[in-house]
N, C-alpha and C positions, 0 to 999 in steps of 0.2 A: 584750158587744160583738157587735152581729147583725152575720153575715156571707153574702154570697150564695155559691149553692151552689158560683162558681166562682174567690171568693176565696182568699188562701195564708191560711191559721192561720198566727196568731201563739203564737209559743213565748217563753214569758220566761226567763231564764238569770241565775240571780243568781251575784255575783262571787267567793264565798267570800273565803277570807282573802285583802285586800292584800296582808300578806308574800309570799303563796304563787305557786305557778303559775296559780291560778286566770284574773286578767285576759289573761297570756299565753295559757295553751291556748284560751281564749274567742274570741280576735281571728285564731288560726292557723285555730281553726274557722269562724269567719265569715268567713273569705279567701277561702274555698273556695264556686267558682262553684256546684258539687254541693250544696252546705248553702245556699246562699241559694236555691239555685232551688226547695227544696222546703218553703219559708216564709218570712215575715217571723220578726224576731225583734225583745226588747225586751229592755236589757241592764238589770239592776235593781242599781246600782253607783253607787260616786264617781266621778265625772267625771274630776277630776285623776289618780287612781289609772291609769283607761285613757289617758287625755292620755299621761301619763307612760311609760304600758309602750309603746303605740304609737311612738313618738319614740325612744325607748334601743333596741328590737330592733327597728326599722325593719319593722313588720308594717302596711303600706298599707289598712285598713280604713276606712273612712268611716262613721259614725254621727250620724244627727238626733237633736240635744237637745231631747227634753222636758220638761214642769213636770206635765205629767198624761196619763192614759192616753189618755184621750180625744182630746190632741191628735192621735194617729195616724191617724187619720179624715179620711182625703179624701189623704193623704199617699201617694206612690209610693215613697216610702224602703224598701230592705230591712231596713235597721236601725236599731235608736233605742237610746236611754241613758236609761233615767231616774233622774236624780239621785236619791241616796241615801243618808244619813248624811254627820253629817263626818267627816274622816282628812285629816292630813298627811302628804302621799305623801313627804317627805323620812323619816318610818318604813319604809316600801319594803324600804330597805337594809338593816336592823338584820336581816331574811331569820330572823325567830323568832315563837315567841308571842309576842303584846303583849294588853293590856286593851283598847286602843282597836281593833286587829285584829277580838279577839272583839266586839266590840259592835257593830260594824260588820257583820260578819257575820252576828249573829244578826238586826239591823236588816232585810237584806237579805232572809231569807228571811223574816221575819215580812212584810215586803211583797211576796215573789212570793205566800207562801200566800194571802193575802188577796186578791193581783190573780186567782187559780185559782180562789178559793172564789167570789165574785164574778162569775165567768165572762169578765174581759176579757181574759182570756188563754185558750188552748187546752190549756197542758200547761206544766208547769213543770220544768227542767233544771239543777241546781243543781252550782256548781263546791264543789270540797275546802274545809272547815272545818276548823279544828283543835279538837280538845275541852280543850287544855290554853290556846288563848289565849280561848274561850267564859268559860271558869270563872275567868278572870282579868279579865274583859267583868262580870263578877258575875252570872253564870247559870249554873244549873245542870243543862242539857242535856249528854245524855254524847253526842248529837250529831244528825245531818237527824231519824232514824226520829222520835225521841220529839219535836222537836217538832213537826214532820208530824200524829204521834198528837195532842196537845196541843191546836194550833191550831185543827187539820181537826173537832174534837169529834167522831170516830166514838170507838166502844167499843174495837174493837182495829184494830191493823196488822199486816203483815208484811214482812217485807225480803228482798227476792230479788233475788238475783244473778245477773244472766246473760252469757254471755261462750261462744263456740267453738259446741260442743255440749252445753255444759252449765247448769243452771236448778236455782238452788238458792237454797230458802228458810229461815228460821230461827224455829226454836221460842224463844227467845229472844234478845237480841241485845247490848247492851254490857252484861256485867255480869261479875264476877268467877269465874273456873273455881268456886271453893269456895261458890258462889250457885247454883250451876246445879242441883245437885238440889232444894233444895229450890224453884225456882222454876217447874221444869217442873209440870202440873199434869195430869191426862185433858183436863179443859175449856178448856184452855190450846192444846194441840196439838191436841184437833180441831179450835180455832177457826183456829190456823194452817194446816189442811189444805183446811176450808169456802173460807178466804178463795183458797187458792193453788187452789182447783180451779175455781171462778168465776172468780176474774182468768184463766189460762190460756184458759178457753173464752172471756171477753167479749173479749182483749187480745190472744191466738196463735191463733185458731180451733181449737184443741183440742176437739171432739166430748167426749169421755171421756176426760179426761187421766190420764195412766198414773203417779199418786204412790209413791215410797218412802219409807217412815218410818225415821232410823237410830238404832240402838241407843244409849246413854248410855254404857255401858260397853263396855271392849272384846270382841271375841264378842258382842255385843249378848246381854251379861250371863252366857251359857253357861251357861242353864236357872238362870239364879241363883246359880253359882257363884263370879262376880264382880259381883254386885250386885241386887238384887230390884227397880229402877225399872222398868227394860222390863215385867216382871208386871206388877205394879203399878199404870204412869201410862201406860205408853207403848201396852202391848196393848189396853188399854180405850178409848181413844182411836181405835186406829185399827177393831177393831171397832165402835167406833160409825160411824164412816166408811161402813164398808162398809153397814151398814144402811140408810143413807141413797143407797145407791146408788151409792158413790165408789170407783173403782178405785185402793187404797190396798195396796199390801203391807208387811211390816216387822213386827216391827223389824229389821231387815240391818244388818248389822254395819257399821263405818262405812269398814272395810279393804278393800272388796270394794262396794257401793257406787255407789261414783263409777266405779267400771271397768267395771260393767255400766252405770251411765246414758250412759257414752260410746259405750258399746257402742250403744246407741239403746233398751235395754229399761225407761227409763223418760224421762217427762217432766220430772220434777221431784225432787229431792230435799229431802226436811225432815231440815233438822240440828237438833241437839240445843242448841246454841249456836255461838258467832261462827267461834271458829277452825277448829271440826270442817268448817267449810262451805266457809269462805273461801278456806284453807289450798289445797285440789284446785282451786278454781274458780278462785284468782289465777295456781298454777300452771299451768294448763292455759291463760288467758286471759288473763295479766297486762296487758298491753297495751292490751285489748279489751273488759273488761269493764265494764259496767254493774249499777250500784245502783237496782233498782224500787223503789218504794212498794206495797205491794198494799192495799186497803182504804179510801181515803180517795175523796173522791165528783171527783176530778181526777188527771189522769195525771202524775208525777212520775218524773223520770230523775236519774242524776246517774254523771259517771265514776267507775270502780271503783279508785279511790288517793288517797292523802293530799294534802298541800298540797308537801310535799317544797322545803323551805323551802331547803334542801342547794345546789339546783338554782335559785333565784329566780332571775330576772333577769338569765340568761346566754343565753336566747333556745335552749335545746337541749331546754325541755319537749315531751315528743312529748304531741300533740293527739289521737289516736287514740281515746283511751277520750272525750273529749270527744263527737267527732265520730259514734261511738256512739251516745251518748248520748242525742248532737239526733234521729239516724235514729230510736231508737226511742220515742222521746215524739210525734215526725209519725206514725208508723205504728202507735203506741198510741190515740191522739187521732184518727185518721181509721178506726181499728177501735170 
């Protein structure tokens, strides 16, 4: 979609799960005069599903229906709906995984990724999936990253976390504690470091971003004493790094850390896997944080929390990490 230089980008926002909070934090975000005034938006969802949440938690949002992207062209609307899947929203209530949930939701992102890949969108925002109602949908995504990786056909991705002062990416990402050694690889994490040192310069104006690599084991191994990966996978890795020019230190242990990246002495952190990362960055930012994509030839956001099915439908979702979210996919997309 060509735009003049002094058009808003459009950002697409797909619904994640029906059950979930996803349509509520969506419409609390687009309430807000601050988010529409710094783009259009295209909601990639069931119609009924928003019908519905709008009307039960009384969230006044106004959205133009379309039948294709295209129709948005020539339109003043901030916001549009593009039908998407079907779901009966009398499921809503059951507030769990369902098979028709996950289907709908994978439906959903396979149509933002395609509106991104395509160019008719600027940046893609994607609300909470559950991976337990996806595999009930009959797919086997452990959840956004991999099919991001999948659809998008690059070779690899990364998954960064950012929230407060903290920026943290993963050397791997859904897989089981007892998986993690043997999946880390040299070639693995430095391509996690190449990717997370580019995205920072092209996406935060980072010059020479300041990476830390953290240990696998604890004492980031204690010269071997608890473990010989760091030797191994993890030093060869970031030696390669640095030859290549990359401001990369580690392995640092993973206790120590995150106190020094708050501290400001680094940009980014590579963890070893999901929860080493998550774990500081939700605490430090639960509220706040955002899920990047790094790697994929379009800018991708998504809030930093579940579907939290617990909470459906009582109108008390806080929007915040949404609204995140939207900030940084405009100000990734206009970088």
């Amino acid at each position: 979609m060509q735009k003049s230089k002094k058009s808003k980008l459009l950002i697409g926002i797909t619904m994640g799960d029906p059950c979930g909070i996803g349509p509520e934090i969506i419409l609390k975000a687009l309430k807000s005069p601050a988010i529409r005034k710094i783009a259009r938006y295209v909601i990639i969802g069931n119609k009924g599903v928003f019908d519905k949440t709008a009307r039960a938690l009384n969230i006044p949002v106004k959205y133009s229906t379309i039948s294709h992207i295209s129709d948005i062209e020539g339109l003043k609307t901030s916001v549009f709906l593009l039908p998407t899947g079907e779901f009966k929203s009398s499921l809503m209530k059951l507030k769990r995984a369902t098979a028709e949930g996950g289907e709908l939701s994978v439906q959903c992102v396979i149509k933002g990724i395609n509106l991104a890949m395509n160019k008719h969108i600027d940046a893609l925002v994607t609300a909470p999936i559950c991976k337990e109602a996806i595999h009930l949908g009959g797919y086997g995504y452990p959840g956004h990253t991999e099919m991001l990786h999948t659809f998008s056909g690059v070779e690899r991705v990364v998954m960064l976390m950012v929230g407060g002062k903290l920026r943290v990416a993963f050397a791997t990402t859904h897989i089981a504690i007892k998986d993690v050694p043997q999946s880390i690889t040299p070639e693995g994490i430095l391509g996690t470091i190449n990717i997370c040192n580019e995205g920072l310069k092209r996406h935060f104006g980072l010059k020479k971003p300041r990476i830390a690599v953290c240990g696998l084991n604890p004492h980031a191994g204690e010269e071997g004493i608890f473990g010989d990966e760091e030797r191994k996978i993890i030093v060869p890795a970031i030696e390669k790094a640095r030859k290549k020019g990359i401001h990369c230190d580690g392995p640092v242990s993973a206790d120590t850390v995150f106190y020094k990246a708050l501290k400001g002495a680094y940009d980014v952190v590579v963890a070893m896997y999901h929860d080493q990362g998550a774990i500081p960055l939700k605490l430090h930012a639960f509220e706040t944080g955002v899920n990047i994509t790094l790697g994929i030839p379009f800018v991708r956001t998504s809030p930093d929390h579940g579907t939290a099915y617990d909470i459906a439908g009582k109108g008390i979702a806080d929007p915040r990490s949404m609204i995140e979210a939207i900030k940084m996919a405009v100000k990734m997309a206009k970088a």
